[in-house]
PDB file of N, CA, C and O in Angstrom:
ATOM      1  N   UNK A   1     -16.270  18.785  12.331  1.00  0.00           N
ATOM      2  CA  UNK A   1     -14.998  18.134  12.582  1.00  0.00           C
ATOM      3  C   UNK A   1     -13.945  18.731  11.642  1.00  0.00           C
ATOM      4  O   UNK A   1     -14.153  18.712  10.429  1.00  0.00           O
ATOM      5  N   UNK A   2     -12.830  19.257  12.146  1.00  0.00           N
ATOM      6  CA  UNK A   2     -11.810  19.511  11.267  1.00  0.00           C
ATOM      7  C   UNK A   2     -11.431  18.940   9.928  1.00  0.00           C
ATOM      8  O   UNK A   2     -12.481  18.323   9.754  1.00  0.00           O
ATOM      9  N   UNK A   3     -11.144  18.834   9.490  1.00  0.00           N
ATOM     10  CA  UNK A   3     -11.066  18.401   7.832  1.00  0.00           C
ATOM     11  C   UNK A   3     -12.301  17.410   7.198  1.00  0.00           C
ATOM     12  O   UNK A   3     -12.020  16.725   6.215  1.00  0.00           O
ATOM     13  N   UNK A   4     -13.307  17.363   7.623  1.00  0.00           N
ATOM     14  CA  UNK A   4     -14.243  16.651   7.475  1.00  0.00           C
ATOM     15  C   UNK A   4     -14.874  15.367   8.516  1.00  0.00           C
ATOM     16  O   UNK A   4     -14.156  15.093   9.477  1.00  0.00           O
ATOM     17  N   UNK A   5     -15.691  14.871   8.421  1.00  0.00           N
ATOM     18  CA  UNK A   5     -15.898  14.131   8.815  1.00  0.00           C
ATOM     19  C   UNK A   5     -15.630  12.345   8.803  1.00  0.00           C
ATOM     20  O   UNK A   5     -15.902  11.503   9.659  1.00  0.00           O
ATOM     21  N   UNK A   6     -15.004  12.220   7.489  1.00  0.00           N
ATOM     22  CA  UNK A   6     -14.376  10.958   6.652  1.00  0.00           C
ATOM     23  C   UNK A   6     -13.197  11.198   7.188  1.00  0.00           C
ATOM     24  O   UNK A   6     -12.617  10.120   7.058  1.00  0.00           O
ATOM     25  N   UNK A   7     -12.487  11.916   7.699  1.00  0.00           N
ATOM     26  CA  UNK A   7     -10.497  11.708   7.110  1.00  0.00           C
ATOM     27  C   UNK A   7     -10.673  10.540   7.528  1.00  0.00           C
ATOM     28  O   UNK A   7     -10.676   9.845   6.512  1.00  0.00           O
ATOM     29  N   UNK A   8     -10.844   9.797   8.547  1.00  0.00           N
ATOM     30  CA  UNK A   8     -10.011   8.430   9.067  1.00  0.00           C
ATOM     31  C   UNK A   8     -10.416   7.784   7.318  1.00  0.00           C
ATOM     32  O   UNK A   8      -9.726   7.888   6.304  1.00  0.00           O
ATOM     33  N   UNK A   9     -11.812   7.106   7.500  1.00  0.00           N
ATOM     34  CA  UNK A   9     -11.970   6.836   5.736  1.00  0.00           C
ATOM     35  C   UNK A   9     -10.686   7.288   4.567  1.00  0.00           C
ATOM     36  O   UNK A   9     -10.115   6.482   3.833  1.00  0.00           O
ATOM     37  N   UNK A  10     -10.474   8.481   4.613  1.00  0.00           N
ATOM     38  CA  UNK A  10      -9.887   9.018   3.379  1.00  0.00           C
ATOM     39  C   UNK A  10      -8.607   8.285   3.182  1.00  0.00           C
ATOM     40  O   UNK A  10      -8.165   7.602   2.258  1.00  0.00           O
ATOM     41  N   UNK A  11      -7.925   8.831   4.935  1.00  0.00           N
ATOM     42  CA  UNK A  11      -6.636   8.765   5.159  1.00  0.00           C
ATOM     43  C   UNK A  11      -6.625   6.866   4.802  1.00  0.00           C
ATOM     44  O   UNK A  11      -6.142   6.252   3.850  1.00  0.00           O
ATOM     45  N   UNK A  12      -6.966   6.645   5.357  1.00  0.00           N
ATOM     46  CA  UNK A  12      -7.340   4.581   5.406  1.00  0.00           C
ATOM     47  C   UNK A  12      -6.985   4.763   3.905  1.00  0.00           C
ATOM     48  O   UNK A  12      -5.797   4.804   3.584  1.00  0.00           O
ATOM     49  N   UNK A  13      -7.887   4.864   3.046  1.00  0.00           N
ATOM     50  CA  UNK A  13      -7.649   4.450   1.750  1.00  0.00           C
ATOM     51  C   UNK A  13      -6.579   4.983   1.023  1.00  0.00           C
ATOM     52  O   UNK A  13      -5.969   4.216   0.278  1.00  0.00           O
ATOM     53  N   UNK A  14      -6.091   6.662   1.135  1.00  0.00           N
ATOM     54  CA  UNK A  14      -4.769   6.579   0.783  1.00  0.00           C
ATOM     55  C   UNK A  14      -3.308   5.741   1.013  1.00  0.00           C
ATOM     56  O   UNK A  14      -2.361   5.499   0.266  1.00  0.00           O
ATOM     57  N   UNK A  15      -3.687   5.346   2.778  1.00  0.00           N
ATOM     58  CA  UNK A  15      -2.245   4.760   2.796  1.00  0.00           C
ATOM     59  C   UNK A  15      -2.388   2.989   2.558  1.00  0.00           C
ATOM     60  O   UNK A  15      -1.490   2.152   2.469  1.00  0.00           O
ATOM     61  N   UNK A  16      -3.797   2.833   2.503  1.00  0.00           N
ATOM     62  CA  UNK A  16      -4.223   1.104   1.780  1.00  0.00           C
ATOM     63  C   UNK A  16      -3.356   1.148   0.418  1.00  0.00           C
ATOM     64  O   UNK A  16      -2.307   0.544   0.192  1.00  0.00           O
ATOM     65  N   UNK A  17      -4.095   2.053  -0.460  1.00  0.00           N
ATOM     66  CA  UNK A  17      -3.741   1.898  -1.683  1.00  0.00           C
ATOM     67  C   UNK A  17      -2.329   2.362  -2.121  1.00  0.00           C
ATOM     68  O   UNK A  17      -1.919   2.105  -3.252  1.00  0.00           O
ATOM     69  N   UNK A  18      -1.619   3.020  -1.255  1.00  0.00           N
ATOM     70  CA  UNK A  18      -0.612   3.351  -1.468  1.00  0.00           C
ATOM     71  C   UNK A  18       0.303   1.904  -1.465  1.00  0.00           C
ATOM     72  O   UNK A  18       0.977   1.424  -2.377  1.00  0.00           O
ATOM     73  N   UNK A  19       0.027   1.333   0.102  1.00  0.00           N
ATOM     74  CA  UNK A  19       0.898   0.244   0.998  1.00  0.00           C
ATOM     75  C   UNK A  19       0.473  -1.292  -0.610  1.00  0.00           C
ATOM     76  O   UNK A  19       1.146  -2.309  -0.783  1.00  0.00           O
ATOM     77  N   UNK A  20      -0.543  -0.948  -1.287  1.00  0.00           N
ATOM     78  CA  UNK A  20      -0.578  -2.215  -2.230  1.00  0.00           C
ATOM     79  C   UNK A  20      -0.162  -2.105  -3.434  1.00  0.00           C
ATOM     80  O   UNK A  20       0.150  -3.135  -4.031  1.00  0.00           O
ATOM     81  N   UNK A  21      -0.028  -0.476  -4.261  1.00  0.00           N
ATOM     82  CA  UNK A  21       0.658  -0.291  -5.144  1.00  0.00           C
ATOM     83  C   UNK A  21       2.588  -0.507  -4.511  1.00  0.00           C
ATOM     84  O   UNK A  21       3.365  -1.296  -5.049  1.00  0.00           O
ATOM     85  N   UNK A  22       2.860   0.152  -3.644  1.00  0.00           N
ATOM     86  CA  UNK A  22       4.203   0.271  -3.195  1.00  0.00           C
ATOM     87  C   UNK A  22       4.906  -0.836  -3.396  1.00  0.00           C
ATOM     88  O   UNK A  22       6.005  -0.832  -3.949  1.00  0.00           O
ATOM     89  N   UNK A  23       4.049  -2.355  -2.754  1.00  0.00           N
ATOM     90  CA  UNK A  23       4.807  -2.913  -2.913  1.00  0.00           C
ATOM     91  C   UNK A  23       4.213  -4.439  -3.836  1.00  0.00           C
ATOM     92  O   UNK A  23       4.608  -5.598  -3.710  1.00  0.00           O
ATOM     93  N   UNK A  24       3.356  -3.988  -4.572  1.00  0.00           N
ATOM     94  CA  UNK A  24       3.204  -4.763  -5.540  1.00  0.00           C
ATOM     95  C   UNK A  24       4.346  -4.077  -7.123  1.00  0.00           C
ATOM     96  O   UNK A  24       4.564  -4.825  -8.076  1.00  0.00           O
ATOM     97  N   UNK A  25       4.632  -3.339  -7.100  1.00  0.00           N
ATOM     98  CA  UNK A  25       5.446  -2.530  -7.838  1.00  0.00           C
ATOM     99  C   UNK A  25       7.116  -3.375  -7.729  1.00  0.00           C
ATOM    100  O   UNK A  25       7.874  -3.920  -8.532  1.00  0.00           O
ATOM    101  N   UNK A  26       7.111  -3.126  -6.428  1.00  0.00           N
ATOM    102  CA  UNK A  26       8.445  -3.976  -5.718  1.00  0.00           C
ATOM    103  C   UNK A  26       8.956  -4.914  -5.869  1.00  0.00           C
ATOM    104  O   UNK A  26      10.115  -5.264  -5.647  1.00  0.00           O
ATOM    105  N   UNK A  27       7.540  -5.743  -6.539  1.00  0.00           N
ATOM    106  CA  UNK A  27       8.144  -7.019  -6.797  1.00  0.00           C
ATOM    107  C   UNK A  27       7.852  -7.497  -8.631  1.00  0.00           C
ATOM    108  O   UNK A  27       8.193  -8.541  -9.186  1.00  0.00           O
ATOM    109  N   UNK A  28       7.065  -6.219  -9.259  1.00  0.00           N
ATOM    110  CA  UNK A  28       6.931  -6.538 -10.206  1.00  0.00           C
ATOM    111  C   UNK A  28       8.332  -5.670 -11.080  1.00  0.00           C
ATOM    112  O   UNK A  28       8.614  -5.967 -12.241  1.00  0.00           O
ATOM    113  N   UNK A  29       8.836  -4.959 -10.560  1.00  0.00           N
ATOM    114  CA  UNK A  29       9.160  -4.169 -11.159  1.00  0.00           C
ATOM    115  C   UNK A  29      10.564  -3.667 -10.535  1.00  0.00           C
ATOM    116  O   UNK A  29      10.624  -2.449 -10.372  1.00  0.00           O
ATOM    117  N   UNK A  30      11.591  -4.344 -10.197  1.00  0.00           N
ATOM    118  CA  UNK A  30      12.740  -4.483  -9.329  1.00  0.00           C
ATOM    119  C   UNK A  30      13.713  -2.855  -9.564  1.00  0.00           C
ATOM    120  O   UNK A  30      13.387  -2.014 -10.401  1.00  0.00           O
ATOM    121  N   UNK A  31      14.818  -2.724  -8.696  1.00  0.00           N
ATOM    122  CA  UNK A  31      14.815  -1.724  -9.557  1.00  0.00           C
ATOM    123  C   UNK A  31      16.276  -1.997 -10.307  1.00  0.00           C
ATOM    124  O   UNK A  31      16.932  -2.996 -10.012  1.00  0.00           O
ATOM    125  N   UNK A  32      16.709  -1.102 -11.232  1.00  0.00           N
ATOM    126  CA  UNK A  32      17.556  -1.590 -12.524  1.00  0.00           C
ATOM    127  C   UNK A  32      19.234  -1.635 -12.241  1.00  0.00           C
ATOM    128  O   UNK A  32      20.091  -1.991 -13.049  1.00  0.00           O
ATOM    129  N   UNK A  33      19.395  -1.267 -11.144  1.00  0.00           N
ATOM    130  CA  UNK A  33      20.655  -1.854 -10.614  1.00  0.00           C
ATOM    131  C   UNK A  33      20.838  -1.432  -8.769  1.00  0.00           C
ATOM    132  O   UNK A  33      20.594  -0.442  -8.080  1.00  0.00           O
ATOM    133  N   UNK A  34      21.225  -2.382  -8.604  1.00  0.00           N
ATOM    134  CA  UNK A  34      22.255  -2.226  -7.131  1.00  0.00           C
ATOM    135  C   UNK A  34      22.955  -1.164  -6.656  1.00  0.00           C
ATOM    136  O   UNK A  34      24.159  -1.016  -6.868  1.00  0.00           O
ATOM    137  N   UNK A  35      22.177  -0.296  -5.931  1.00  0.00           N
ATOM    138  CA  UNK A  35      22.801   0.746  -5.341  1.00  0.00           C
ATOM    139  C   UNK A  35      24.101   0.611  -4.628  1.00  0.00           C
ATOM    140  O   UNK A  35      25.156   1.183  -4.902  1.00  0.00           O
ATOM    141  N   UNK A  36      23.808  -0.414  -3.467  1.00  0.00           N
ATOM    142  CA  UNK A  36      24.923  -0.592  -2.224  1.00  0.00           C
ATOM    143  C   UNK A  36      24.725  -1.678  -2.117  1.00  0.00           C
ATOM    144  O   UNK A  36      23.870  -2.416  -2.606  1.00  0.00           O
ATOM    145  N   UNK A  37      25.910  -1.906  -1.137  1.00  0.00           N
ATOM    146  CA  UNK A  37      25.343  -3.766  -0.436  1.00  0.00           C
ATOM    147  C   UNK A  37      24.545  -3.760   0.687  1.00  0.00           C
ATOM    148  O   UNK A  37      24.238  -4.862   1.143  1.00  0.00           O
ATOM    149  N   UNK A  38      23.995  -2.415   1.431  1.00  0.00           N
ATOM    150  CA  UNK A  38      22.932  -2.588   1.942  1.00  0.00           C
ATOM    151  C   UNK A  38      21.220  -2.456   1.296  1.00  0.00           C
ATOM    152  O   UNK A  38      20.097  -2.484   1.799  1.00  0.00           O
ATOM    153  N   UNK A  39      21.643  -2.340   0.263  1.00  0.00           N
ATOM    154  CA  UNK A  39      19.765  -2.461  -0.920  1.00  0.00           C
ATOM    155  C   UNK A  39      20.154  -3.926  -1.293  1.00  0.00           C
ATOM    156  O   UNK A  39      21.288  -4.378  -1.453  1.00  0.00           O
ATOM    157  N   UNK A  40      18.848  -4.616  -1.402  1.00  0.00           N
ATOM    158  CA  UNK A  40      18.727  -5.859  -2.184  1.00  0.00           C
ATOM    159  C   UNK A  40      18.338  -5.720  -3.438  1.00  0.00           C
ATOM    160  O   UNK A  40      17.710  -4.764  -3.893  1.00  0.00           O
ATOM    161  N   UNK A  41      18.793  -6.899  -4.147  1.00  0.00           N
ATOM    162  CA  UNK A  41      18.072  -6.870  -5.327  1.00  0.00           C
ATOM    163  C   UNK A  41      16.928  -6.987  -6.272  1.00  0.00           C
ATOM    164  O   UNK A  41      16.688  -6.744  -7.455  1.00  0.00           O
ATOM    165  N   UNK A  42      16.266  -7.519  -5.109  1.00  0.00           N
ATOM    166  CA  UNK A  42      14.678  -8.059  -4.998  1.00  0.00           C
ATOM    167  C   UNK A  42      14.200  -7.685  -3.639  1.00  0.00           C
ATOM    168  O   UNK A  42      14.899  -7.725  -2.627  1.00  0.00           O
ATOM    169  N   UNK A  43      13.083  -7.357  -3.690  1.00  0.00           N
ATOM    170  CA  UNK A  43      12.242  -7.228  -2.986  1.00  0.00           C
ATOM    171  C   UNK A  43      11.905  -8.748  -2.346  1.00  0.00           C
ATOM    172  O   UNK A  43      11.742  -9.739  -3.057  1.00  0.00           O
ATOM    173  N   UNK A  44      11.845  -8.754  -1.137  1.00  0.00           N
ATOM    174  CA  UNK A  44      11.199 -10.407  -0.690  1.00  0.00           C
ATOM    175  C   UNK A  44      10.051 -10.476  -0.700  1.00  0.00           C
ATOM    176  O   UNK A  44       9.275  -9.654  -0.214  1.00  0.00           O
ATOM    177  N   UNK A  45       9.728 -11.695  -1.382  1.00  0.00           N
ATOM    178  CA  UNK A  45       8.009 -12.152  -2.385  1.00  0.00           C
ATOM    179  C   UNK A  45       7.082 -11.996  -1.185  1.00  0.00           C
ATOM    180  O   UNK A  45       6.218 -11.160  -0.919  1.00  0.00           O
ATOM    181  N   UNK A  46       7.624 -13.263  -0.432  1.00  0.00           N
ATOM    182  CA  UNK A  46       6.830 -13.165   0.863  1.00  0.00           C
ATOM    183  C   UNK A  46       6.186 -12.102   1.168  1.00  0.00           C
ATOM    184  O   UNK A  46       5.087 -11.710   0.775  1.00  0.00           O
ATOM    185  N   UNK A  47       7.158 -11.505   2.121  1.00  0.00           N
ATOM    186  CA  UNK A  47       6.440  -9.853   2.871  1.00  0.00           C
ATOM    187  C   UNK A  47       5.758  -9.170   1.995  1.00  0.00           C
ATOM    188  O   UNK A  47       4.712  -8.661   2.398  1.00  0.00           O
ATOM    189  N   UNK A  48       6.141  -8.979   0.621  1.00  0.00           N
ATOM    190  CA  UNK A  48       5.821  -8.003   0.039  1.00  0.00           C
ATOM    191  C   UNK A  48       4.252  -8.126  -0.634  1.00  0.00           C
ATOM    192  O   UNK A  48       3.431  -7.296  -1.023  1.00  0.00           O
ATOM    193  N   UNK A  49       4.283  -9.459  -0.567  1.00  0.00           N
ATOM    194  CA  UNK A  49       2.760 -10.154  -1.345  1.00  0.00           C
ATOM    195  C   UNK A  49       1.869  -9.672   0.087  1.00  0.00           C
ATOM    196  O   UNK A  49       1.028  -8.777   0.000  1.00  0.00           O
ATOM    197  N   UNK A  50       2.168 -10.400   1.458  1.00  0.00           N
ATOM    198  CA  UNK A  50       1.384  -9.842   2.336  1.00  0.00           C
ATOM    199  C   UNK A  50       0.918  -8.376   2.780  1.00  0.00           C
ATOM    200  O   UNK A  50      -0.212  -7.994   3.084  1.00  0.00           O
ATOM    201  N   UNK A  51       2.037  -7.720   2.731  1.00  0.00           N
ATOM    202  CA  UNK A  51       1.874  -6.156   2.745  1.00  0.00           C
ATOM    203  C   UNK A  51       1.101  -5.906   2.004  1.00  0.00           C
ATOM    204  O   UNK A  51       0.320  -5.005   2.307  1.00  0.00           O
ATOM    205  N   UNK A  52       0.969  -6.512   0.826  1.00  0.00           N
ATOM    206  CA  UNK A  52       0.415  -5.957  -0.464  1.00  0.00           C
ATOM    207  C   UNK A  52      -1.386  -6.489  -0.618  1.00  0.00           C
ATOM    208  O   UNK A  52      -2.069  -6.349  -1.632  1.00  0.00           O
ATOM    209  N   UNK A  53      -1.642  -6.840   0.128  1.00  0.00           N
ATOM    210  CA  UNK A  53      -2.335  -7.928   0.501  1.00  0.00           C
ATOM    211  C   UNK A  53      -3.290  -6.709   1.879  1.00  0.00           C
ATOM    212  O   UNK A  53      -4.343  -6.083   1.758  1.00  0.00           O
ATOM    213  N   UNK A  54      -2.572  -6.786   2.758  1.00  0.00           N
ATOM    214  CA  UNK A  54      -2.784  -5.883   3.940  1.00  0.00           C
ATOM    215  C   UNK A  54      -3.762  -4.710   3.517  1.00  0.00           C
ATOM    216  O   UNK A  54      -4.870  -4.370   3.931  1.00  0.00           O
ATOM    217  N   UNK A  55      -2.564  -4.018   2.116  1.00  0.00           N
ATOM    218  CA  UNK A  55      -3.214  -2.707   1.766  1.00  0.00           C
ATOM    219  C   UNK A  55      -4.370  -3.102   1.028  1.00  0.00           C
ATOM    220  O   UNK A  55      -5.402  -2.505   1.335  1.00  0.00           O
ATOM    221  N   UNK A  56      -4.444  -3.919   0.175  1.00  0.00           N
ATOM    222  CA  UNK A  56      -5.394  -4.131  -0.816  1.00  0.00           C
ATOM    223  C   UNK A  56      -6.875  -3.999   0.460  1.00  0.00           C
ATOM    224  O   UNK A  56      -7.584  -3.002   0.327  1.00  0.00           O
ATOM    225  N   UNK A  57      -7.128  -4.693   1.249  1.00  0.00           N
ATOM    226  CA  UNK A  57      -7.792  -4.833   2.218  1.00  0.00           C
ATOM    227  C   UNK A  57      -8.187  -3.434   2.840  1.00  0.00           C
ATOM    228  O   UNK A  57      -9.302  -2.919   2.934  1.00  0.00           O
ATOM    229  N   UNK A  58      -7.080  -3.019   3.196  1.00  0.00           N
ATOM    230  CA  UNK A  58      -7.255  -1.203   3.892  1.00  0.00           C
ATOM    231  C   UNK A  58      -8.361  -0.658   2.909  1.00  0.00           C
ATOM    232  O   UNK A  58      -9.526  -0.410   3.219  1.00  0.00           O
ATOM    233  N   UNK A  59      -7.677  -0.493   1.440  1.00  0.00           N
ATOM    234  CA  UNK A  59      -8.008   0.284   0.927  1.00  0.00           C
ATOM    235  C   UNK A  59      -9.355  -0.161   0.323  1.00  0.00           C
ATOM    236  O   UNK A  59      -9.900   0.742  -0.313  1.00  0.00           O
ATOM    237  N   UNK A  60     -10.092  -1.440   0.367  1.00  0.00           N
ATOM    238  CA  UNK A  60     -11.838  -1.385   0.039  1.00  0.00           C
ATOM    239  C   UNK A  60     -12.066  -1.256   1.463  1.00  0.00           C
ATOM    240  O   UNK A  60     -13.170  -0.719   1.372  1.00  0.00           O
ATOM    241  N   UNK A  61     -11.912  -1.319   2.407  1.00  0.00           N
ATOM    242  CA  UNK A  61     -13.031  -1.509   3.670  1.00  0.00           C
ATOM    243  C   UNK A  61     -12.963  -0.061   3.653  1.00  0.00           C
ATOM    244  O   UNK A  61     -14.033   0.475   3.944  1.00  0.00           O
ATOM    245  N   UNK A  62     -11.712   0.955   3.314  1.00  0.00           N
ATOM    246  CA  UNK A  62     -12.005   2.007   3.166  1.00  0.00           C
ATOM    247  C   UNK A  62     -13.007   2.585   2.425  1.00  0.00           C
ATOM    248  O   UNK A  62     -13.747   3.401   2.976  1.00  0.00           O
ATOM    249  N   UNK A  63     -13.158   2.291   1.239  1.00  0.00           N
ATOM    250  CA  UNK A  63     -13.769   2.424  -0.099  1.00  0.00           C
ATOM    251  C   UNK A  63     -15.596   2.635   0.414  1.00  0.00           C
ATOM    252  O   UNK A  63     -16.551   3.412   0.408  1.00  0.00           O
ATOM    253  N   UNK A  64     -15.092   1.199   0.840  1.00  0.00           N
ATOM    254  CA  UNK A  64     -16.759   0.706   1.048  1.00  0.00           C
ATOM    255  C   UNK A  64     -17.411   1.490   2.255  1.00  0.00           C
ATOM    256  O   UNK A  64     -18.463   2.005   1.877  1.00  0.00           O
ATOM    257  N   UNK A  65     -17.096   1.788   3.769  1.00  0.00           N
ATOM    258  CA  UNK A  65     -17.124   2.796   4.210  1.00  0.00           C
ATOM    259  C   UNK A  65     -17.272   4.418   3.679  1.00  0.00           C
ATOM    260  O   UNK A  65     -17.592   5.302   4.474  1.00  0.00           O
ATOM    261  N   UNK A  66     -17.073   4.621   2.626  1.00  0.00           N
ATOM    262  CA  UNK A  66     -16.903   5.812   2.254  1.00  0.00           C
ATOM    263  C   UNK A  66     -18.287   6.071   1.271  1.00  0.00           C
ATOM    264  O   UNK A  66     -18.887   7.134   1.108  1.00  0.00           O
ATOM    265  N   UNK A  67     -18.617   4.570   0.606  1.00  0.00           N
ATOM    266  CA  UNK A  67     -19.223   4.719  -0.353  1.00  0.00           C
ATOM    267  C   UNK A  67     -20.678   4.567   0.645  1.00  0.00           C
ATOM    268  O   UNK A  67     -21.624   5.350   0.562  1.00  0.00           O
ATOM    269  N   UNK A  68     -20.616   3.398   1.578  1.00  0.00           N
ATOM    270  CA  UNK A  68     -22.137   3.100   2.233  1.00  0.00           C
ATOM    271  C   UNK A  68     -22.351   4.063   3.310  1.00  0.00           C
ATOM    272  O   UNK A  68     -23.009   3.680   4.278  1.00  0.00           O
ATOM    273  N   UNK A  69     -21.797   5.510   3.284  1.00  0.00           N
ATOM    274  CA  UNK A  69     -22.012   6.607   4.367  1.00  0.00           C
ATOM    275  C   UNK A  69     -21.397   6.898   5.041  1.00  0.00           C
ATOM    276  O   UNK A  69     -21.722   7.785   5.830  1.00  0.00           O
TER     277      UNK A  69
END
């Protein structure tokens, strides 16, 4: 198989762990001023906890897939 036999695995866990750092970051870590009045100033808790949440998830079922074969 072209790039291996894992990518779906691989790819899964890069964009898991990406999608739970991204936006756990987002909300820990705002950013230090107001660009425009179309950027907010916060990240919204909500979405961002779930997204963050989403990836966390991606990225072990990835993990674990990868690790049990």
């Amino acid at each position: 198989m072209f790039l291996g036999a894992d990518l779906l695995a691989w790819l899964t866990l890069a964009f898991g762990a990406a999608l739970f750092v991204g936006n756990l970051l987002a909300i820990v870590k705002p950013p230090a001023k107001q660009l425009d009045d179309a950027n907010l100033e916060q990240a919204p808790v909500a979405r961002s906890v779930i997204f963050a949440g989403i990836g966390l998830v991606a990225a072990i079922w990835a993990l674990a897939s990868l690790v049990s074969g």
